[in-house]
N, C-alpha and C positions, 0 to 999 in steps of 0.2 A: 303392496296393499296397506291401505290406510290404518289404525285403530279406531279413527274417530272422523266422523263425518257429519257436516251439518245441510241441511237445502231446504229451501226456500222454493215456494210455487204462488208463482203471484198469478191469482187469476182475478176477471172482471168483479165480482163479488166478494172474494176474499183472499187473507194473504196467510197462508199455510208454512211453518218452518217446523222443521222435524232436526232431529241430532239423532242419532244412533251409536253403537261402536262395537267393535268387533268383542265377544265373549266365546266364553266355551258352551254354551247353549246355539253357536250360532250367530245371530243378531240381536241386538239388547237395545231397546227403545227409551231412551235417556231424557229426552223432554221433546213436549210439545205443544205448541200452542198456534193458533188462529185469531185473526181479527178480520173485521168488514174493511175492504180496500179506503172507503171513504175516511178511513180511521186513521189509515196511514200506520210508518212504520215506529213511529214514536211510543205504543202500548207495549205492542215485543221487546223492546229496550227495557222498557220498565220492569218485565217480567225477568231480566236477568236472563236471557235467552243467551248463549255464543253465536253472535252474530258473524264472525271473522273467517273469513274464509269458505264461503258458502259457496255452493254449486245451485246453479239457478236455472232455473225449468223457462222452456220457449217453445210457444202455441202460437197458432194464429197466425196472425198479419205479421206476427215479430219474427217468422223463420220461412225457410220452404225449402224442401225435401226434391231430389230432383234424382232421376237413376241413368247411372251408363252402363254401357255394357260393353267391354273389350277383351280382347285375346287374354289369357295369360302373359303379363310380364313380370318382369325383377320389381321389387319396390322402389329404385331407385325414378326406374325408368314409370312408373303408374305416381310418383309422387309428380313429376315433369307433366305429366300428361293432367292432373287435377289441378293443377297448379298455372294452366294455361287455360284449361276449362275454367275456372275459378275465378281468373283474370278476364276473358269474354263476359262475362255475367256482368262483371263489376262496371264494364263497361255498357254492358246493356242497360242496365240499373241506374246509371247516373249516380253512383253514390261507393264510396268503399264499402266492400264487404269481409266480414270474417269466415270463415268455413273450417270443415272437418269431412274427412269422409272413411268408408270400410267397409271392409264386402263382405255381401252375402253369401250364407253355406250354400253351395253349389248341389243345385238341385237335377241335374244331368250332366254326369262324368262326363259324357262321350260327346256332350254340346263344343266341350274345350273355348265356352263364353263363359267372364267372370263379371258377376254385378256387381256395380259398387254406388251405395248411398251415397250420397254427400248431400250434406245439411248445408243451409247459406242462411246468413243474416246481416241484416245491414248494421253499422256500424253505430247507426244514430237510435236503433233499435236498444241493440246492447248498451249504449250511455245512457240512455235515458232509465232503464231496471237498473245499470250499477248507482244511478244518481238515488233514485228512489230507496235503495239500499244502503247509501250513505247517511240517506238522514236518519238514521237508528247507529249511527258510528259507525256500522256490519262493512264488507266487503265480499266480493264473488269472487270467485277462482275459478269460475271456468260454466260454462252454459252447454245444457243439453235438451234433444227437443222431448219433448214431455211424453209422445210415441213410445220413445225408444226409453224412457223411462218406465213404462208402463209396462212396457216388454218386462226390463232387468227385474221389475217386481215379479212380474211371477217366474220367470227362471228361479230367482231365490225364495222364494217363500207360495207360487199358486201349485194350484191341481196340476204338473205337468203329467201328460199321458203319450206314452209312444207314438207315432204315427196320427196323431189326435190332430182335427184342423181346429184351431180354437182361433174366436176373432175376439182381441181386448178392444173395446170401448169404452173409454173416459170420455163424458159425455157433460161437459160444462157450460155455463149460460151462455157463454159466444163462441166456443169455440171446442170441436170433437180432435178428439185423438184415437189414432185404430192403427191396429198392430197385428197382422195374421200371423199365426205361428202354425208350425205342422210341429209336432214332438217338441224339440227343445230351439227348434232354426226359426228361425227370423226370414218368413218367406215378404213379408211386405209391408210399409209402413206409409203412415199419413194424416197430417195433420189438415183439418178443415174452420171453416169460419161456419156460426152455427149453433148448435145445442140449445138451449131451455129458451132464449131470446127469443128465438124464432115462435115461438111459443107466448110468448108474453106479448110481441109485438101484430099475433094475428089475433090475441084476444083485445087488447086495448082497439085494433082499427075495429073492429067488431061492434064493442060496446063503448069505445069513443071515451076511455076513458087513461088516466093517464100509465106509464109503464108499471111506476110503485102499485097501481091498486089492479094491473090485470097480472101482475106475479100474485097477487092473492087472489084472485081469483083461480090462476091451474093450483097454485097449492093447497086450496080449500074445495073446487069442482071439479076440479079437470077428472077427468079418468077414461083411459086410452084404449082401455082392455076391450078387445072385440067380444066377450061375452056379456060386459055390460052393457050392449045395443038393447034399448028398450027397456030395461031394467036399470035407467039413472035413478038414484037418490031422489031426481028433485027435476022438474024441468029447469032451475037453474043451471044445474047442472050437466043436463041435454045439452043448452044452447053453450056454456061453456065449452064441451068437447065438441063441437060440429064445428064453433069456431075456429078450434084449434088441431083439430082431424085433420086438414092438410096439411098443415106447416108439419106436425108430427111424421110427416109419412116423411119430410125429408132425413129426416133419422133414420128410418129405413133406407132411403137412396143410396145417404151417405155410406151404410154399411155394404149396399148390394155393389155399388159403383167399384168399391175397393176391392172387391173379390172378386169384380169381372177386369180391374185393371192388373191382380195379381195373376190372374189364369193369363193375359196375353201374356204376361211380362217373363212369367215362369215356366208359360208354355205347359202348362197343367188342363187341360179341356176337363178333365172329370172334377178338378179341385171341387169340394163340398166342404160346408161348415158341418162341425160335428157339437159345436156347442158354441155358444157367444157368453163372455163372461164381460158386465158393464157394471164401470165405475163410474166417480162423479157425482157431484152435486145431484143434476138431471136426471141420475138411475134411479133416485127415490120416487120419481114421477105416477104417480096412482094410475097401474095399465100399461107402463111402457114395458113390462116385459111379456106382455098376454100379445100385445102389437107387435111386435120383435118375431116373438113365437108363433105369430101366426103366420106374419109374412116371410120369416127365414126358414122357417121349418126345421126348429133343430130347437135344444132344451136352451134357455135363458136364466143366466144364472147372475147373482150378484158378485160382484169380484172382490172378497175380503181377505187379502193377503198376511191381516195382525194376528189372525186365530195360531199363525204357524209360530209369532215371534215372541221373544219375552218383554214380557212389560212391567215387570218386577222393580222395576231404578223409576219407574216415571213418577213425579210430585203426585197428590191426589187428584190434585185440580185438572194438572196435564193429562192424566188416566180420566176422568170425564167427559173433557174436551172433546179426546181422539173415542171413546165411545159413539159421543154424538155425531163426529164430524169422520169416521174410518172409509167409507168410500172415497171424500175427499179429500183423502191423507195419501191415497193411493201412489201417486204421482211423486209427493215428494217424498215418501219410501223408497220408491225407483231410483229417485235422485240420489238419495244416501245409501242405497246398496252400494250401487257402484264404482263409490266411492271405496267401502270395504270390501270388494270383492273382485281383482284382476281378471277373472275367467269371465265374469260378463260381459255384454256388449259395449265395446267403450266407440261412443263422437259425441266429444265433445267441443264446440267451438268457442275458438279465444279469440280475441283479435287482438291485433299485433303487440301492442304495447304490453298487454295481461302475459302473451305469448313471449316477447322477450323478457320478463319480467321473474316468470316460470323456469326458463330458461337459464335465466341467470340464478335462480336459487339454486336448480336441481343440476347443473354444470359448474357455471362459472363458479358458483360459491364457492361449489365441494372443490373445488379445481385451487381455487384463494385458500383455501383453506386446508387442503391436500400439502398446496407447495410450503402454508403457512408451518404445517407438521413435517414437513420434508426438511424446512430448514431448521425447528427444531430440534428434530434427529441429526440433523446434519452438526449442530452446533453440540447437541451431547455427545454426537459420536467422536467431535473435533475435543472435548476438551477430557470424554477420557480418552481418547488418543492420547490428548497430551499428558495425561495424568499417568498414562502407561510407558510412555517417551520417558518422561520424567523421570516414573521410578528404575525403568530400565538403564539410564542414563546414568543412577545414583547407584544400580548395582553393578553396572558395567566398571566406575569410577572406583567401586568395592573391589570387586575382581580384579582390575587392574592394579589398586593397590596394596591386593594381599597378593597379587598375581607378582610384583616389584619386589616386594617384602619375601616372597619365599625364594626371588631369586636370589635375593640378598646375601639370605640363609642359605640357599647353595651356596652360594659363590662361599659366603663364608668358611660354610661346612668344606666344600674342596680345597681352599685356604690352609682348614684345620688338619685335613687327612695328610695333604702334601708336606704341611708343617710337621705332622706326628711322622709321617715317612722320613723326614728330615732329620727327627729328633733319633726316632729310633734307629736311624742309621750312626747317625754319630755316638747314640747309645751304645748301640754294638762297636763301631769302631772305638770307642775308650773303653767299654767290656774286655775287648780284645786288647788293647793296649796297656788295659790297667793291670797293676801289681799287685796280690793279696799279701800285703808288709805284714799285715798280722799272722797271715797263715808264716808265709816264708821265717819270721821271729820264731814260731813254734817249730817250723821245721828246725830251724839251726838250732835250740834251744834243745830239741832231741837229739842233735845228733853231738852235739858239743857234749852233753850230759855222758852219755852213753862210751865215748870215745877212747877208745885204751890207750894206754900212752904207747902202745906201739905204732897206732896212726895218727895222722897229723890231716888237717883239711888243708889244701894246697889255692882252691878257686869256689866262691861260691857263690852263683848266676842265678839271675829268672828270666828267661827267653821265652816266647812265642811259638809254637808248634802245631801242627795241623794234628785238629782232631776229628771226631767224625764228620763226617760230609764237607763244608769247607771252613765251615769256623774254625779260627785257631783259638789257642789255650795255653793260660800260661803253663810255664812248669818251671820245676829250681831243681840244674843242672850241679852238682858236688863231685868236684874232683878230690882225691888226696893220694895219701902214700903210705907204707908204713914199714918198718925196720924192722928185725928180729930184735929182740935187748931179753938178756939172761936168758938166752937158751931158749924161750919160747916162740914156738916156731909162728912165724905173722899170717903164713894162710890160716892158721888155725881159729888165732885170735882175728880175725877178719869176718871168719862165719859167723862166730860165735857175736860178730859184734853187729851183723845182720840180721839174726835172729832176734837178739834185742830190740831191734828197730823196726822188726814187723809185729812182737809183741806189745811194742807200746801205748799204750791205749790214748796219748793226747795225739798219734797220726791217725786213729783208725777214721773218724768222721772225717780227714780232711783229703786220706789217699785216696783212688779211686782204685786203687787194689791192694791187698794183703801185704803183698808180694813183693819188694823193689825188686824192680829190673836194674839189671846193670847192664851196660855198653859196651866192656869188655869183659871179657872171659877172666875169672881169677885164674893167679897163677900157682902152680903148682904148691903143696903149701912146704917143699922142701927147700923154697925158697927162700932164702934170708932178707928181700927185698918184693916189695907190691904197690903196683898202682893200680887205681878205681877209679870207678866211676859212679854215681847215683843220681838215678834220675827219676823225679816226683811227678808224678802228676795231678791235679786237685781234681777230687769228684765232689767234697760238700762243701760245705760252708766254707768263706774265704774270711 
């Protein structure tokens, strides 16, 4: 659905362009303006109109409405089938044609026949309104028949009534448009050649005068109204309506014709008007709805669809205009609904070129332009790819080279362990191999002090020996000997010279007991001869 819509209704008298645009009120009536055909489209340019993109209304000679009726099919298969129908015509016609078609709300389920409209126009038709449109700079986007325009207006904005048969007549100087509606459905449509002309051209043969001065005369005498029989204004006025009394009755025709072509078409025998609502120029006509309402029998109303819409955005001038001219703005209201509104009735015909052109915007474009955003994404997604590659590539080259670096530092580190295994084995092996000279100095140092001249040291050793678990340990091995001399017996002096040596206080931090062991047994001390042995072992400090 559009925001904003503009259309354009060229009829023989004048050229009608309305804009609209979608609001929260609804519809929002944004400008509009009118000029006399003869004027051309060169005043609406000046008035600053949005000429670009308009949807353009088709009456007349310039369109014809045509109905089939077939089975239920697929769309694929009802586009083949119009499309072949479409093509017979074109050849009937001698000329290319454009078309559109769409069916109508099925009005008996259980018939299982689907109706479908289809609009046709010739080609030289449509060029000749888009030319006319060009000379105001404007453009059209697309053509619809003025019918079914008249319809979309009051779906969106008339009196709709449930089940109500209502017939719309737009009713302009050559040419009728009529649109039967039951509730809100679209039972029949049709455009005719006709309206107010017919009217002008039985008073001018009348009074022999020319077109311009018998249109003033029905818009100054005429009057249609079967209650004013015999009560005219003026016998001028008599002979103007007698003149014009028959041509008027084809107004009527035209409306009864259409509602007896609906009853066959729809197969409705009882169909009845329940009211006729007429637009157009020719609605203003003095009597045509007393004539209407006498001959149809049913209430005759004028069809003002703006009372519903806002008109709050329009210039002052534009709100004037459309006061004076609002029957015939009708049409191109319908035009611009449409536009704003998807749920209404859409045919509208293009032809080919406007069609691939459409085509190409609302496809191809998005499609250039889809792949043109596809390869943008493609190309951001490639470079931070590569920007993540990158950094990935810069942490990987981190990793790996703290990843080198810490093997390094193992290797190093298992280097250092095996080295310190190394060290502390050789540690130990010269622990155990080494000599404490200083200790050994104090040992001999005591014992040399201490020594009576009855003993003598004979050997004095430091040896290696197993001490707890498997470490060995030094120790200083002291052999000697000792004599009796005067009488004093040598075991004596022997103990006596042991005891010294466990008293002494420069072995106690260095023994690891009180106590010297000795390796042999003393002898007897009735002996006048002894040999020893003493054997150290270190507990502290060396």
């Amino acid at each position: 659905m559009a925001g904003k819509s503009v259309a354009i209704d060229i009829g023989s008298h004048s050229i009608k362009v309305l804009a609209a645009k979608a609001s929260k009120h609804g519809v929002s009536i944004t400008r509009f303006q009118a000029v006399q055909t003869e004027q051309g489209m060169h005043s609406l340019a000046m008035a600053g109109l949005p000429l670009r993109g308009m949807v353009c209304g088709l009456a007349g000679r310039d369109m014809n409405l045509r109905y089939s009726q077939v089975p239920p099919t697929p769309d694929w298969q009802l586009k083949n089938l119009m499309d072949l129908e479409i093509q017979d015509l074109a050849l009937q016609s001698g000329g290319s044609l454009s078309a559109d078609y769409n069916l109508l709300p099925t009005q008996d389920a259980e018939a299982e026949i689907d109706t479908i409209l289809l609009a046709l126009a010739k080609d030289e038709s449509l060029d000749r309104l888009r030319a006319l449109v060009a000379e105001a700079k404007g453009s059209v986007s697309g053509y619809t028949p003025n019918c079914i325009a008249l319809y979309n207006a009051f779906l969106k904005c008339g009196p709709v009534e449930p089940d109500s048969v209502v017939c719309l007549a737009n009713i302009g100087h050559e040419t009728i448009d009529i649109a039967l509606v039951k509730g809100t459905d679209l039972l029949f449509a049709r455009n005719l050649s006709g309206g107010g002309k017919v009217l002008d051209d039985a008073i001018a043969a009348a009074f022999n005068v020319s077109p311009r001065k018998a249109e003033a005369l029905k818009s100054d005498l005429l009057d249609l109204d079967p209650q004013s029989r015999g009560r005219f204004a003026s016998g001028q006025a008599e002979k103007v309506t007698l003149a014009a009394g028959g041509a008027a009755n084809a107004i009527v025709a035209a409306i009864q014709s259409s509602l007896a072509f609906c009853k066959a078409q729809t197969k409705i025998a009882d169909l009845r008007l329940d009211k006729v609502l007429v637009a157009g120029g020719s609605a203003r006509l003095r009597g045509l709805r007393g004539l209407l309402r006498e001959a149809l029998r049913c209430p005759i109303e004028l069809f003002d669809p703006f009372e519903n819409l806002d008109r709050s955005l329009l210039p002052a001038s534009d709100a004037e205009q459309l006061q004076a001219m609002r029957y015939e703005a009708v049409v191109a209201l319908g035009l611009a609904v449409a536009r704003l509104d998807n749920t209404l009735y859409a045919l509208e015909v293009l032809p080919a070129w406007l069609r691939k052109q459409q085509q190409f915007q609302q496809r191809t474009i998005w499609n250039i332009v889809a792949a043109a955003l596809a390869i943008v994404f493609l190309w951001l997604h490639w470079k931070d790819t590569k920007t993540s590659v990158e950094l990935a590539s810069q942490t990987f080259a981190r990793v790996r080279s703290a990843q080198g670096q810490s093997r390094s530092v193992h290797e190093a580190a298992q280097q250092l362990v095996l080295a310190n295994k190394q060290d502390r084995a050789v540690v130990d092996l010269l622990a155990s191999q080494a000599v404490p000279l200083h200790s050994a100095v104090r040992v001999m140092r005591a014992v040399t002090e201490n020594l009576p001249p009855q003993l003598w040291i004979r050997k004095f050793e430091v040896v290696q020996r197993g001490g707890a678990g498997s470490q060995r340990v030094p120790v200083v091995e002291i052999q000697g000997a000792g004599k009796e001399i005067d009488g004093v017996e040598v075991g004596l002096v022997l103990q006596d010279y042991i005891k010294k040596l466990n008293s002494d206080e420069s072995l106690k931090e260095l023994i690891e007991k009180k106590v010297v062991a000795f390796d042999k047994t003393l002898p007897p001390s009735t002996s006048s001869t002894v040999e020893f042995t003493f054997t150290f072992r270190f507990g502290g400090k060396s």
